[in-house]
N, C-alpha and C positions, 0 to 999 in steps of 0.2 A: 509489709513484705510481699515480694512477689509470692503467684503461688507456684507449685513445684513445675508444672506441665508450663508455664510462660518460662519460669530459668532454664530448665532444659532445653524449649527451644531456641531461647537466646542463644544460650548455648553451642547448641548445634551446629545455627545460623553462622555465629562468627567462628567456628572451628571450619565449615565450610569456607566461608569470603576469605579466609584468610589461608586455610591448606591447600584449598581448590584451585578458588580465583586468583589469589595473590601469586601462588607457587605458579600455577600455568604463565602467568604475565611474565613471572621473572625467568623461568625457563623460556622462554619464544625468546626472550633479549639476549641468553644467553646463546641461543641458538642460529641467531644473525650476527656473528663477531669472524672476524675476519683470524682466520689461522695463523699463530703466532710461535717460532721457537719452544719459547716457554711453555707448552702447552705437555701435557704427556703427549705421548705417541695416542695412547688410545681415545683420547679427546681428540685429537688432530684427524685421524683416521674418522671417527663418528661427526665431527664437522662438517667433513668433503661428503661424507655418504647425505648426511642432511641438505645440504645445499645442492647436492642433484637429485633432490626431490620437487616435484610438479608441485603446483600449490596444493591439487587435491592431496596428494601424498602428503603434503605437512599438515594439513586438515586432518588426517586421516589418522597421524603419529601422533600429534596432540591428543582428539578424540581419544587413544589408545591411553597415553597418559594421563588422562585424567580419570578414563578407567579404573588405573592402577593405582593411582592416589584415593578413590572413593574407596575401593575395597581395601585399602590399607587400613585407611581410619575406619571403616566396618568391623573390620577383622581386630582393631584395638578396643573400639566402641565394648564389641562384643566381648574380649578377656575380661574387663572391666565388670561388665554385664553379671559376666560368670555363664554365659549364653556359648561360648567358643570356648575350647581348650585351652593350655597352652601345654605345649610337648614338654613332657618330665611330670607331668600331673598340674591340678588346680591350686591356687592362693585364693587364701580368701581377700578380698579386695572390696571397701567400701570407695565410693566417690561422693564427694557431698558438694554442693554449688551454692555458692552466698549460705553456707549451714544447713541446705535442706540436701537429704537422703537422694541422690538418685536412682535409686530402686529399682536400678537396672533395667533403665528406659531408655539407654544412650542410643545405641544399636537401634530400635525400633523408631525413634524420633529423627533419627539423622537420615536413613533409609528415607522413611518419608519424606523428608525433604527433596534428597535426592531427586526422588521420582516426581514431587511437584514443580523442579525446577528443570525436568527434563520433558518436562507436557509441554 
């Protein structure tokens, strides 16, 4: 069996490639599509606003969203943890990975990555 500190990073690793990396890819694709009827109004409206944006400007919105998808999963990492709140008071909450405790290491291993993959 793995030990605890390699499954959490596993862990982490692909909670990242696949919330980070993955979602960023499919949102850009969604974000080059051509305005359609079918669309609500406020998707139609944030379309046209996208597409007159400079490329720095779309560099820029991404960057921004992947901001906001990092501190998402932090901010869960951490309830999890028992490190964060959550509004209305705490639960207790175990996670365990392949059977092993995680110890409320999520938050502080995924951070780290974070910032290894931002060097």
């Amino acid at each position: 069996m793995l030990e605890l500190e390699e499954v959490i990073n596993e862990f982490v690793k692909r909670v990242y490639d696949t919330s980070v990396e993955d979602t960023l890819e499919i949102y850009k694709e969604q974000f080059n599509i051509t305005v359609s009827d079918k669309m609500t109004e406020s998707r139609k409206e944030f379309l046209k606003m996208y597409s007159s944006f400079t490329k720095d400007q779309k560099k820029i919105f991404f960057d921004l969203l992947k901001i906001v998808i990092i501190d998402s999963i932090s901010q869960i990492f951490g309830i999890i943890d028992g490190s964060s709140y959550l509004t209305g008071g705490n639960m207790e909450i175990e996670m365990s990975i392949e059977g092993q405790n995680t110890e409320g290491m999520l938050q502080d291993y995924f951070l780290s990555l974070v910032e290894e993959k931002e060097e």
